[in-house]
NULO-591438 format. One record per residue: x, y, z of N, C-alpha, C in turn; residue in one letter. Coordinates in steps of 0.02 Angstrom, whole numbers. Atoms other than C-alpha are relative to their C-alpha. Layout:
BEGIN
PT     nX     nY     nZ    caX    caY    caZ     cX     cY     cZ code
PT      X      Y      Z      X      Y      Z      X      Y      Z    a
...
This chain:
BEGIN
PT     nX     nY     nZ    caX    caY    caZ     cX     cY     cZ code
PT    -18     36    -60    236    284   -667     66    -35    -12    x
PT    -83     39     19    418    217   -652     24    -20     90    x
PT    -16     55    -68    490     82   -515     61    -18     -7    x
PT    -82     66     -9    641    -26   -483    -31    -60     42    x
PT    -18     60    -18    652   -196   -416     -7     12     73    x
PT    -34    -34    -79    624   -189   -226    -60     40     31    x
PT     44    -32      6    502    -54   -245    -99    -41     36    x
PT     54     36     -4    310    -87   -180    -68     57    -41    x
PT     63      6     40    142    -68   -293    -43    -12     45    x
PT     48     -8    -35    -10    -12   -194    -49     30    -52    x
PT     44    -28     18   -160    -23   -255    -79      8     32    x
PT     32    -32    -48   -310     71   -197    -63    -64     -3    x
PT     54     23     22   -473    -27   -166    -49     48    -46    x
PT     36    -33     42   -607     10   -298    -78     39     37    x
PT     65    -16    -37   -744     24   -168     29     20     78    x
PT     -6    -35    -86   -738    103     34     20    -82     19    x
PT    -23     69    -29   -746    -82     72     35    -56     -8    x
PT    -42     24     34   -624   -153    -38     69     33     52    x
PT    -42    -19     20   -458   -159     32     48      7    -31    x
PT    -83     -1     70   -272    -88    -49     15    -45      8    x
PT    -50     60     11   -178   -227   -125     76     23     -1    x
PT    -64    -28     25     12   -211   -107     21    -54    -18    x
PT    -41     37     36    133   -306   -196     64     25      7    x
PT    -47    -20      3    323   -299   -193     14     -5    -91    x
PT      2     12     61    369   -282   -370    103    -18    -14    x
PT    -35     44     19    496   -391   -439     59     34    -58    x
PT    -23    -29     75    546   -321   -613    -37     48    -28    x
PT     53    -46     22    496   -183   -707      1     -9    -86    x
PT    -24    -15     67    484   -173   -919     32     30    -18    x
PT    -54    -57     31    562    -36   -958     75     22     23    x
PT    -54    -13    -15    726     19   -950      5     50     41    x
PT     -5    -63    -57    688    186   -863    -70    -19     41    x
PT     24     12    -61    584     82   -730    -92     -2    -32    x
PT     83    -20     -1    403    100   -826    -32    -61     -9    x
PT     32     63      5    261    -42   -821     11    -45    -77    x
PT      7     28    -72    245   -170   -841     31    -18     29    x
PT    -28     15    -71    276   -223   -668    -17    -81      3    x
PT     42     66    -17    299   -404   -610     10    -10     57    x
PT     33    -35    -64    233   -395   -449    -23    -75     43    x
PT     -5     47    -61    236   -514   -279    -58     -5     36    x
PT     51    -21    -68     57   -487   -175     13    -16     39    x
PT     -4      0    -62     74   -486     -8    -65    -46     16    x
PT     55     26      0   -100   -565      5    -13    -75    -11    x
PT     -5     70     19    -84   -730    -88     68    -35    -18    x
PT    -74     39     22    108   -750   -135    -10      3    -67    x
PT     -3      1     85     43   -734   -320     41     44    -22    x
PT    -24    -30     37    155   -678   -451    -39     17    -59    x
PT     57    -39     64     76   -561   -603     55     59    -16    x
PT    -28    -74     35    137   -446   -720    -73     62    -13    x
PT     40    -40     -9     39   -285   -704      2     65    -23    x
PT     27    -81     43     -3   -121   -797    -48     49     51    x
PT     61    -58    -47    -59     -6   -653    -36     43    -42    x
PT     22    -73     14   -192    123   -683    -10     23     34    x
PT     -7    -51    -57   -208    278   -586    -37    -35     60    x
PT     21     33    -65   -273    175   -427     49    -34     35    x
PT    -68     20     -8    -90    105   -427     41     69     17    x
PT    -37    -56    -33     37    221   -337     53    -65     20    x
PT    -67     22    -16    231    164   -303     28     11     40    x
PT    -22    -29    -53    308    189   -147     78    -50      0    x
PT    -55     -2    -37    496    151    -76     -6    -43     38    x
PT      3     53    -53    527     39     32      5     52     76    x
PT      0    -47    -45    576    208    142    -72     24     33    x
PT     79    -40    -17    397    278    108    -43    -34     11    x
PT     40     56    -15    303    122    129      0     -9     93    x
PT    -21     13    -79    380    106    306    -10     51     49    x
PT     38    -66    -54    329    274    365    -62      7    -28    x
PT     66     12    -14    154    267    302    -41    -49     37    x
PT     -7     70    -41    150    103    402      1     49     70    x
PT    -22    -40    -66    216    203    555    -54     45     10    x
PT     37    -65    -13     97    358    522    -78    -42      1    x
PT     29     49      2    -43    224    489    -10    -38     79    x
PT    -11     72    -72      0    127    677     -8     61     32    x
PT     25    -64    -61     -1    304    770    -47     40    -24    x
PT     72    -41     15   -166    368    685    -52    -79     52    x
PT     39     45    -40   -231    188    756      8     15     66    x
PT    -10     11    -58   -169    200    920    -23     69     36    x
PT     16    -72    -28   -205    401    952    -80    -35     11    x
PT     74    -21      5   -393    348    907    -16    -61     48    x
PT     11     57    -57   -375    168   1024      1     54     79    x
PT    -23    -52    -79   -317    307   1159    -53     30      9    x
PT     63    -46     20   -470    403   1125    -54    -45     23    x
PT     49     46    -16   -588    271   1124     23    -38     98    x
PT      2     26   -103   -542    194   1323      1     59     50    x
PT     18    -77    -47   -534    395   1375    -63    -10      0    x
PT     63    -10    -14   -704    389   1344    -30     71    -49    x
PT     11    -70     42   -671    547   1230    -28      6    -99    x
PT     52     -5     79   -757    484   1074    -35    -66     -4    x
PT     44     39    -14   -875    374   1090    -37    -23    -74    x
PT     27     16     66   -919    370    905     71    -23    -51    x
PT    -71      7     23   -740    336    850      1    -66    -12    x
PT    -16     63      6   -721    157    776     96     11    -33    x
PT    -77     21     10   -526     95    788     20    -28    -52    x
């Protein structure tokens, strides 16, 4: 796994009902970008240095912002859905 400064740290929940934590990450250790990461949450404002394991994934500030986007029009297709009347088992 390798980052820059800037960069955001998503990590997955461990359970269906857990949700992802993101974090902007701050600094990275290594010189070619590898953990650890010291990392911003979005959640509490806490700062932490962090050693993802595979449940951690790195995104862009580019790619963050269109899973966001693709994320807001999967909600809204299935809000559209639900007041058609065309899924009735569909939670938003």
């Amino acid at each position: 796994m390798h980052a820059q400064p800037g960069d955001w740290l998503i990590v997955k929940g461990v359970r269906v009902d857990l949700p992802e934590q993101r974090g902007r990450i701050l600094a990275v250790g290594g010189p070619d970008g590898t953990p650890p990461f010291t990392v911003r949450w979005l959640a509490d404002d806490h700062v932490s240095t962090v050693f993802p394991g595979p449940d951690g994934i790195v995104l862009t500030e580019t790619e963050i912002t269109e899973r966001d986007e693709q994320d807001r029009l999967r909600f809204e297709r299935l809000r559209a859905l639900r007041r058609a009347g065309g899924a009735r088992n569909v939670r938003a």
